[in-house]
C-alpha positions as a printed NumPy array, in Angstrom:
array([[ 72.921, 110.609,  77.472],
       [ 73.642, 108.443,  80.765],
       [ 77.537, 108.818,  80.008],
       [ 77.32 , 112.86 ,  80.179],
       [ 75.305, 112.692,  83.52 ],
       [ 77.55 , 110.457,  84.661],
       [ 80.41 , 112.29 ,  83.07 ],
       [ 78.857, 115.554,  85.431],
       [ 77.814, 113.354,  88.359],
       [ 81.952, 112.74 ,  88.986],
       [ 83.005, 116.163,  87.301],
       [ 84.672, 118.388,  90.379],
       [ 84.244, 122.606,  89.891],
       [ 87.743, 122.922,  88.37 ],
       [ 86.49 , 120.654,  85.599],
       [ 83.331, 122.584,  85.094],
       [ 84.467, 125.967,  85.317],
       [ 86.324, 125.939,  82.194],
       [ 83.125, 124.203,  80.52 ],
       [ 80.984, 126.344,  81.741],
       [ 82.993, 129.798,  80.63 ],
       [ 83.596, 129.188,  77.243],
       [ 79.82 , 127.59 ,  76.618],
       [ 78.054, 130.532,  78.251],
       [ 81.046, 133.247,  76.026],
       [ 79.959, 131.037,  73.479],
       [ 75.782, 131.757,  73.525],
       [ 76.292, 135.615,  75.121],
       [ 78.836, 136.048,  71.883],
       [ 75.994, 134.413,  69.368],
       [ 72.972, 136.834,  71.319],
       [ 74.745, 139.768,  70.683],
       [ 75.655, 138.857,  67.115],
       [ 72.512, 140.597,  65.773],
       [ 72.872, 143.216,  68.339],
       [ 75.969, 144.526,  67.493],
       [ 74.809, 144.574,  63.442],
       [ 76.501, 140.936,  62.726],
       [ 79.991, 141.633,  62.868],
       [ 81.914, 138.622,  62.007],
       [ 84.291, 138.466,  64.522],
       [ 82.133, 137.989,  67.436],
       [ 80.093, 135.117,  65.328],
       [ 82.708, 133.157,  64.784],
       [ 84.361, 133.298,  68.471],
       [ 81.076, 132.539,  69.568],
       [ 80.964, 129.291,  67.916],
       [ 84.675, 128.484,  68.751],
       [ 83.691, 129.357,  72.33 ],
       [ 80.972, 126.766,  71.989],
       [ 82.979, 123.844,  70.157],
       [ 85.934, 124.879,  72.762],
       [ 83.322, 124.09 ,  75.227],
       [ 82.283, 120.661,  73.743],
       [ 85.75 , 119.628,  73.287],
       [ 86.377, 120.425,  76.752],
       [ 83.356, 118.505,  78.032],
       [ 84.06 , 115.279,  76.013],
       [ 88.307, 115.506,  76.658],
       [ 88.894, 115.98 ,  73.117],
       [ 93.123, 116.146,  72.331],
       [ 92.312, 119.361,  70.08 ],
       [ 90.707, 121.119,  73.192],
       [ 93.657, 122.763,  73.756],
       [ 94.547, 123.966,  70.519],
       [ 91.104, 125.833,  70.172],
       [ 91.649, 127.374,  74.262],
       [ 94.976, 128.635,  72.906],
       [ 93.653, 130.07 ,  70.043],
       [ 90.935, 131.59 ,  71.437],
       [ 93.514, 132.876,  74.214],
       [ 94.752, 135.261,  71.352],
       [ 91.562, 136.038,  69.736],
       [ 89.907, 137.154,  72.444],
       [ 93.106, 138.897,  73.929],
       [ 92.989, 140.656,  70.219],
       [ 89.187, 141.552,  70.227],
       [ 89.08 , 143.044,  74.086],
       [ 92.377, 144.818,  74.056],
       [ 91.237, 146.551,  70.705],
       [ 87.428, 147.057,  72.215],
       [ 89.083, 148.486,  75.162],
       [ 91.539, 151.061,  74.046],
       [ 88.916, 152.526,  71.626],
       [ 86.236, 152.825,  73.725],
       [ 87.366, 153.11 ,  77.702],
       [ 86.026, 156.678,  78.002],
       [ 82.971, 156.943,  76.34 ],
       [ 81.551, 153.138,  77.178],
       [ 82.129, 152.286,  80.923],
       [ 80.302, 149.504,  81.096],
       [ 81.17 , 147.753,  77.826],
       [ 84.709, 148.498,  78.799],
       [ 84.549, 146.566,  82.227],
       [ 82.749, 143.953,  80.463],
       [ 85.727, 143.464,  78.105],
       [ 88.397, 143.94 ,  81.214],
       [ 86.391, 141.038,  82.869],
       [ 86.217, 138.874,  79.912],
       [ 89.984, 138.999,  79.309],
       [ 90.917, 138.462,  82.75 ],
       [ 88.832, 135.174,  82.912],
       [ 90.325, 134.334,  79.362],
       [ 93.672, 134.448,  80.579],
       [ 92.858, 132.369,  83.866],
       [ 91.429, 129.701,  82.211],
       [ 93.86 , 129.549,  79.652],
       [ 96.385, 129.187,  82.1  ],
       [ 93.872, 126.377,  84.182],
       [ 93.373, 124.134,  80.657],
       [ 97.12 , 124.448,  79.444],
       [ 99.105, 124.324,  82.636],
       [ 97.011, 122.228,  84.91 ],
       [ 96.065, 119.66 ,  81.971],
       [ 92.225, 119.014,  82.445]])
């Protein structure tokens, strides 16, 4: 417990951010689980999204593996969302737009710049 408070204490906000995204995707993407009548697909990115947050946190080698594959599952899941639903859903469309945009920056952030 005193190395992940310390591992915080020295963490700067480019470390967090990524962290933080995928670990709060993660539990949004598990709450709505039951919401949206258990579809499968949003379980299981949900719990990627969490373990991709772990890995993150304790600089696991695989952390980048699971970012990049969760670059193209959730590129898959919000393009679809949004081309079937951008007129009747407004809000669940700019939800998606949002989400994919801050996909592809932190993909970029944990690939390129090599947390």
């Amino acid at each position: 417990m005193a190395a992940a408070l310390s591992k915080l204490k020295n963490a700067n906000i480019g470390t967090l951010a990524p962290i933080v995204f995928y670990a709060v995707v993660g539990a949004l993407f598990l709450i709505l689980l039951p919401i949206a009548n258990f579809p499968p697909h949003i379980g299981l990115t949900g719990v990627m999204s969490l373990i991709t947050a772990y890995a993150l946190f304790k600089r696991r080698a695989w952390a980048k593996w699971l970012v990049a594959a969760l670059f193209f599952v959730a590129t898959t899941i919000s393009l679809y969302t949004v081309y079937f639903i951008l007129f009747s859903n407004w809000f669940v469309s700019l939800a998606m737009i949002v989400y994919i945009v801050l996909t592809w920056y932190f993909t970029y952030y944990v690939i390129i710049k090599k947390i």
